[in-house]
C-alpha positions as CSV (number, residue, x, y, z in Angstrom):
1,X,84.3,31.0,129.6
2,X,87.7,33.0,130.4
3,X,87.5,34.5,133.7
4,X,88.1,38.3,133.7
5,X,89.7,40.3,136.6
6,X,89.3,43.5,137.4
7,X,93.0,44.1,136.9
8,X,92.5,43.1,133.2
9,X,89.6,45.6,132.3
10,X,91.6,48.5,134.0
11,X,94.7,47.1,132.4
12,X,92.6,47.4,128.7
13,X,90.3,50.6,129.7
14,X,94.0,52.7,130.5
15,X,95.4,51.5,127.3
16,X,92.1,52.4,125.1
17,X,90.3,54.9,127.0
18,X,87.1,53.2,126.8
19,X,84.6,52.8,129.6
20,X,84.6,50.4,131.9
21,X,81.8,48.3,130.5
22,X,82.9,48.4,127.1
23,X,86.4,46.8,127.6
24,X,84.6,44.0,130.1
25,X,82.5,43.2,127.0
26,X,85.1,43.3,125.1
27,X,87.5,40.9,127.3
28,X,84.6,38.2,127.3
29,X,83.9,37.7,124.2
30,X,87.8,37.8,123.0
31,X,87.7,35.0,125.9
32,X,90.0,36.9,128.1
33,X,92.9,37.6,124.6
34,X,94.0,40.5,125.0
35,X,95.3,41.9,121.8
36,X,91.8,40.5,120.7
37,X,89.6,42.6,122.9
38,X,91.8,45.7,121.5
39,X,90.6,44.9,118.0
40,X,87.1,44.2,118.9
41,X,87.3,47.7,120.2
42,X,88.7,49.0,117.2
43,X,86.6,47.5,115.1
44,X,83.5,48.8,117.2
45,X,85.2,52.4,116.7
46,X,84.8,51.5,112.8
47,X,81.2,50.7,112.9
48,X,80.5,54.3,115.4
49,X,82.7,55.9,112.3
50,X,80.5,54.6,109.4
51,X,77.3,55.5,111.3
52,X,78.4,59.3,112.4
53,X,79.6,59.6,109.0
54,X,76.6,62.2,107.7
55,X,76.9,64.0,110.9
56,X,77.6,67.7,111.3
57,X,80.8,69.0,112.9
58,X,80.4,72.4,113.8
59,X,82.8,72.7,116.9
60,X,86.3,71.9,117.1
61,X,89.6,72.8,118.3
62,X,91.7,75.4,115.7
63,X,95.5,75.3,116.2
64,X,98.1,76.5,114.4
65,X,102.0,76.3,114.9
66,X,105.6,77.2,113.4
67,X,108.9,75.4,113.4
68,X,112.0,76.8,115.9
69,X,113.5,78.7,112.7
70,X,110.2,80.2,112.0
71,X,110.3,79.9,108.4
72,X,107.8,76.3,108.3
73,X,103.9,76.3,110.0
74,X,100.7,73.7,110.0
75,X,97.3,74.6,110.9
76,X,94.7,72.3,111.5
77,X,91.0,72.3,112.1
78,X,89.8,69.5,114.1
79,X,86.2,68.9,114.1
80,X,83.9,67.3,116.4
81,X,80.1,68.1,116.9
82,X,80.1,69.4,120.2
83,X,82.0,72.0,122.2
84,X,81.6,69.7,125.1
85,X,84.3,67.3,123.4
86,X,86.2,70.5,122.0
87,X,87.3,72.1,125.1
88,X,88.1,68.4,126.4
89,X,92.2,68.1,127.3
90,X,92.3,64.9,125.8
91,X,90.8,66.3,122.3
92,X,92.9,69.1,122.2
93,X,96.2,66.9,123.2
94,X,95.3,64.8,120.0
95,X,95.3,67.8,117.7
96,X,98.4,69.0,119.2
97,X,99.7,65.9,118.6
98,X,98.9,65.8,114.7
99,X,100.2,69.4,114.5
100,X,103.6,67.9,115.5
101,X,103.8,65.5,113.6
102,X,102.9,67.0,110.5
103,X,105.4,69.6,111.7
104,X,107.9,67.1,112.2
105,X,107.9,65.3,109.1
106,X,106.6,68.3,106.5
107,X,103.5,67.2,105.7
108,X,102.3,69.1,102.9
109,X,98.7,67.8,102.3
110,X,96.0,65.7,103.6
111,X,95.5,62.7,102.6
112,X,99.2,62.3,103.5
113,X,98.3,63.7,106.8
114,X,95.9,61.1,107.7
115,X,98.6,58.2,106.7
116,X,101.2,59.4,108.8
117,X,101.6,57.2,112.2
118,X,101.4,58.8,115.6
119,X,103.5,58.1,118.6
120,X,102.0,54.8,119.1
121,X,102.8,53.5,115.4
122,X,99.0,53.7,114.2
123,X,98.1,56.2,111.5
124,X,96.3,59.2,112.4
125,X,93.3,57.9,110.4
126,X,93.1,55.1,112.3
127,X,93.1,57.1,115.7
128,X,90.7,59.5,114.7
129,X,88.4,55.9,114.5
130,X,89.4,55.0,117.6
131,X,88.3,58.6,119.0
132,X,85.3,58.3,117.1
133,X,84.3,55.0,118.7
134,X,85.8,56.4,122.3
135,X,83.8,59.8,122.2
136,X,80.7,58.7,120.0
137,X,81.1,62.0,118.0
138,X,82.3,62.1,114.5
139,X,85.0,63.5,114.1
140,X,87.5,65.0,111.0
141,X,90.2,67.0,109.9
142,X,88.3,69.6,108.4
143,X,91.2,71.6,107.0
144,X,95.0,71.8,107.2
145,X,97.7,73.4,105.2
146,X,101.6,73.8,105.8
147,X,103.0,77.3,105.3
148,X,106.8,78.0,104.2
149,X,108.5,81.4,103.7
150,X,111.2,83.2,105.0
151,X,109.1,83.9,107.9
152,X,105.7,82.1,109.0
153,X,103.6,83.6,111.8
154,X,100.9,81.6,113.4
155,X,97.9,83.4,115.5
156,X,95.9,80.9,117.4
157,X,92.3,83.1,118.4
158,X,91.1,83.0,122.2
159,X,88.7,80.1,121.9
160,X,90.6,78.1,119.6
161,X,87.9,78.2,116.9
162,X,90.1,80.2,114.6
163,X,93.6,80.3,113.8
164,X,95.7,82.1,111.1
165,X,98.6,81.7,109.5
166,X,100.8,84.3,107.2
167,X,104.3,83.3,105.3
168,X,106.6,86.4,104.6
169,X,109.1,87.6,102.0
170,X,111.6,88.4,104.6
171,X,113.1,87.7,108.0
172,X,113.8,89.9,111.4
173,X,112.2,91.0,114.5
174,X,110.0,94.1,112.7
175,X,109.2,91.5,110.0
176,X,107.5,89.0,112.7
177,X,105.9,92.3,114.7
178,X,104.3,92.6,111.5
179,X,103.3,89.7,110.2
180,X,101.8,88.6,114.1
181,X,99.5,91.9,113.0
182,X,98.4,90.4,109.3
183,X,98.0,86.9,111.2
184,X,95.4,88.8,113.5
185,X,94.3,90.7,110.6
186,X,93.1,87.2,108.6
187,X,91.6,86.0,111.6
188,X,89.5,89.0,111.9
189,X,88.8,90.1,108.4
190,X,88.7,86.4,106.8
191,X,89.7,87.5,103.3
192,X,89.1,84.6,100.5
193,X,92.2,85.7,98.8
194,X,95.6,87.4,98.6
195,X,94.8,89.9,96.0
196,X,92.9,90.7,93.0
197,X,94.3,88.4,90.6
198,X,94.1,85.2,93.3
199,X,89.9,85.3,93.4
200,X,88.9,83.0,91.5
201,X,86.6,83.3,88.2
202,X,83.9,81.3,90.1
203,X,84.2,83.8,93.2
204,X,84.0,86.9,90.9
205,X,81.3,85.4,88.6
206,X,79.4,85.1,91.6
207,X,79.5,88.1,93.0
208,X,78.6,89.3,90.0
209,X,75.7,87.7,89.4
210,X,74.6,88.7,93.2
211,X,75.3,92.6,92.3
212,X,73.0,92.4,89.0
213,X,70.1,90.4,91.1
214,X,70.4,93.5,93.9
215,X,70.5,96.2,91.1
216,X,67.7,94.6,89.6
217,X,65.4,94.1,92.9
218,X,66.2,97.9,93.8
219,X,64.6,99.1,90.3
220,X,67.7,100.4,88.6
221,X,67.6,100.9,84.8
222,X,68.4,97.9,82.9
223,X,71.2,99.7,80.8
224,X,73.1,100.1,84.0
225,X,72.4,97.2,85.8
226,X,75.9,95.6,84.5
227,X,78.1,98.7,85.2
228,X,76.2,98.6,89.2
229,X,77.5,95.1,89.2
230,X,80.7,95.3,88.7
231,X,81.1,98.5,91.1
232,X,80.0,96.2,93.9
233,X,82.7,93.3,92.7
234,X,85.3,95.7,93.0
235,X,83.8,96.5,96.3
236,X,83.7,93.3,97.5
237,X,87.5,92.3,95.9
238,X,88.6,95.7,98.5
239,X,86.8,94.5,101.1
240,X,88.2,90.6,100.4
241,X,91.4,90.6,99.5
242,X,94.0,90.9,102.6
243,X,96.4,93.0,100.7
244,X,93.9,95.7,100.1
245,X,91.8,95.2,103.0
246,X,91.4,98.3,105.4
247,X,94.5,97.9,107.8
248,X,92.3,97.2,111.2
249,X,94.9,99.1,113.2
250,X,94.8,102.4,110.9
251,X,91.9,102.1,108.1
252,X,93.5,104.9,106.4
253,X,95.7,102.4,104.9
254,X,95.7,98.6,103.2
255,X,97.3,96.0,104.7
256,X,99.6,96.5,101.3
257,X,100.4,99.8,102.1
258,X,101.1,99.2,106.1
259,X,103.7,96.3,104.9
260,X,105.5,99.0,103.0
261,X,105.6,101.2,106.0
262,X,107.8,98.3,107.2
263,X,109.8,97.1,104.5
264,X,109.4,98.8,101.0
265,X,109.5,95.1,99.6
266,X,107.5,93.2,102.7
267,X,105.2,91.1,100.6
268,X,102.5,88.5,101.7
269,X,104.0,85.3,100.1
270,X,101.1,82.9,101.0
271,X,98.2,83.0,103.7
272,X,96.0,80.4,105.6
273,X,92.9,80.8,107.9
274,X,90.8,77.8,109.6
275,X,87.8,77.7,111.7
276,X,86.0,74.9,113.0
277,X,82.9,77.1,113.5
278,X,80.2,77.1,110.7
């Protein structure tokens, strides 16, 4: 049997950030190889992976971030299940780390997210597995989009469980005031589309059949059950829909009509908002 020295478990625990005992265990029965030991390691992350697979992640760490020319952003959830490992330095140096890179190398999506490498040539799939096994938590890239527009504001909530993201029509320092205001606004407000016309069929079907089932349970004649209905779905689209959303800084307006107070053709162009909090 290999003797293993002290030097050499420190040596493999810096370079994995695994305990202590794990990379001893690991050293012996690699017999004292190196680059062995790292892939027993790994391959224990895999196994911690598979078996935290059906586990809930309801914490996480929310980030969201533009380019210098402010015209390119990511946002990223990055789930784990506690808020224990959330708030840890090292978990929130990893996501910051795949928001770079996806910055970097405009990454558009996320399966192509999880292939791309990190700093140390591994993939970013391959390093959650390796957090995985590290933390004993599952972990996952819950959501993550790339914004592009003439100008892209990212709000990153106190707490990091929410983060927003708005691309605008044009450029300039009242342009960005503004849009930092719609960023806060879809933090806030969480609207599930831009307008009208982006809610999907499914949404509004929904909502629909939700407002007969009410109309119905409060006693109201069957002849006017549908026209109750779709009163409330034109409620709700007002309500959730950031363009015509209440403006949360002057409800006497939409978030439409404030953008025209700032440009007469300031337009939302595209919008994204993450939360790792369910």
């Amino acid at each position: 049997m290999a003797t293993i020295t002290a030097a050499e478990v420190n040596k493999l625990r810096k370079q994995t950030g695994l305990g202590m005992m794990d990379c001893k265990k690991a050293l012996v029965e690699a017999e004292g190889d190196f680059d062995q030991a790292i892939d027993i390691l790994r391959k224990k992350g895999q196994k911690v992976a598979e078996k935290r697979g059906d586990r809930s992640t309801s914490e996480g760490h929310s980030m969201a971030k533009v380019n210098a020319e402010g015209n390119k952003g990511v946002i990223i959830a990055l789930s784990c299940e506690t808020d224990f490992v959330a708030i840890n330095d090292a978990f929130i140096a990893f996501a910051t780390e795949i928001v770079d890179t996806a910055l970097n190398n405009n990454i558009a999506d996320a399966t192509s997210l999880l292939a791309a490498n990190l700093a140390d040539g591994r993939s970013i799939q391959e390093n959650i597995i390796d957090q995985i096994g590290k933390i004993g938590e599952k972990i996952e890239v819950s959501d993550f989009a790339l914004v592009s527009a003439d100008t892209v504001i990212a709000y990153n909530h106190p707490g990091n469980n929410i983060a927003s993201m708005v691309g605008l029509n044009k450029a300039g320092e009242m342009i960005s005031a503004a849009g930092k205001d719609v960023a806060m606004q879809i933090a806030a407000m969480a609207p599930v589309a831009l307008d009208e016309s982006s809610v999907s069929e499914e949404i509004k079907a929904k909502e629909l059949e939700i407002g007969r089932d009410q109309a119905i349970q409060e006693g109201k004649p069957e002849q006017i059950v549908d026209k109750i209905a779709m009163g409330r779905l034109k409620k709700f689209l007002k309500e959730n829909t950031l363009v015509e959303q209440a403006y949360i800084k002057d409800n006497k307006m939409s978030v439409g009509q404030y953008l025209k107070t700032v440009d007469k053709d300031l337009e939302v162009m595209e919008f994204k908002r993450v939360t790792t909090t369910n």
